[in-house]
Wavefront OBJ file of the C-alpha trace (Angstrom):
o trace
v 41.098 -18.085 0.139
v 38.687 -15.210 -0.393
v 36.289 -17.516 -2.309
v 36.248 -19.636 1.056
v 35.999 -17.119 3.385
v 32.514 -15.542 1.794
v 31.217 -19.173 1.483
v 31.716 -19.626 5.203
v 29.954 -15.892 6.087
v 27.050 -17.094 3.873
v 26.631 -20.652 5.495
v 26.947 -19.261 8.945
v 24.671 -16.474 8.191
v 22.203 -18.883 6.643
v 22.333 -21.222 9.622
v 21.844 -17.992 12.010
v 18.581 -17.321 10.374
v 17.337 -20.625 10.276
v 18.045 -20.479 14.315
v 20.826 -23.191 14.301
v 23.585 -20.392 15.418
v 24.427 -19.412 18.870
v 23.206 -15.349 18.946
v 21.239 -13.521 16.541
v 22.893 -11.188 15.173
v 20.634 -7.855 14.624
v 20.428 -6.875 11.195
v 20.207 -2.702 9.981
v 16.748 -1.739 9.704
v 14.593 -1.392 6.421
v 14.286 1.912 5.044
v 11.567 3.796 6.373
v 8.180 4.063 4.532
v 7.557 7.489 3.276
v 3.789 7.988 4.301
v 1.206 7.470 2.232
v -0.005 10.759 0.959
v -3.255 11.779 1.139
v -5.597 10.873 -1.498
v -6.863 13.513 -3.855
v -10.909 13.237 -4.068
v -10.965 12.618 -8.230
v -8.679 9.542 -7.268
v -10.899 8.713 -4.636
v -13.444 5.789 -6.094
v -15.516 5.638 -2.825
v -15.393 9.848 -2.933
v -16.368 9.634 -6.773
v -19.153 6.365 -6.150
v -20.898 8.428 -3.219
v -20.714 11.670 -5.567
v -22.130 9.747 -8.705
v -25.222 8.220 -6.386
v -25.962 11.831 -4.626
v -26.336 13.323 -8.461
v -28.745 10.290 -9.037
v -30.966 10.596 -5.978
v -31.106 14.521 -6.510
v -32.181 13.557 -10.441
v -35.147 11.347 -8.805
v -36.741 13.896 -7.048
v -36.387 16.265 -9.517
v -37.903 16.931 -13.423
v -35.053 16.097 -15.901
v -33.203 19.128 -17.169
v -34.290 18.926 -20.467
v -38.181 18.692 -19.913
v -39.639 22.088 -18.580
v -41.529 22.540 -15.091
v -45.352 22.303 -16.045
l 1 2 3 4 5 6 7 8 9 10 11 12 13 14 15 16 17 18 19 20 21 22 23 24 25 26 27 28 29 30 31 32 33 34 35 36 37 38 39 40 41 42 43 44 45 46 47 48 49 50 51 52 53 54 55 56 57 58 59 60 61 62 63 64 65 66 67 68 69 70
């Protein structure tokens, strides 16, 4: 009898999602999202990529660090 009775809830659950049932029943919401915390800079590629191409253009305009100033 039990076996029967959860077979029914399941079809006429199934049959109420597919929109075949009279009233939709509404469901319990998701779990909220925990927002997304903020990201540190070191795991930040576009921080890092911007950082990496400032140290190049200061390198252009300058003498290496290993040659002296004549």
């Amino acid at each position: 009898m039990i076996l029967f009775a959860a077979i029914t809830y399941l079809a006429v659950r199934w049959l109420q999602d597919r929109g075949y049932g009279g009233q939709q029943v509404p469901r319990r919401p998701s779990r909220p999202q925990p927002p997304s915390r903020p990201v540190a800079p070191d795991d930040d590629e576009t921080f890092l990529r911007d950082l990496e191409w400032q140290r190049r253009q200061e390198r252009r305009g300058k003498n290496p660090p290993d040659q002296p100033e004549a």
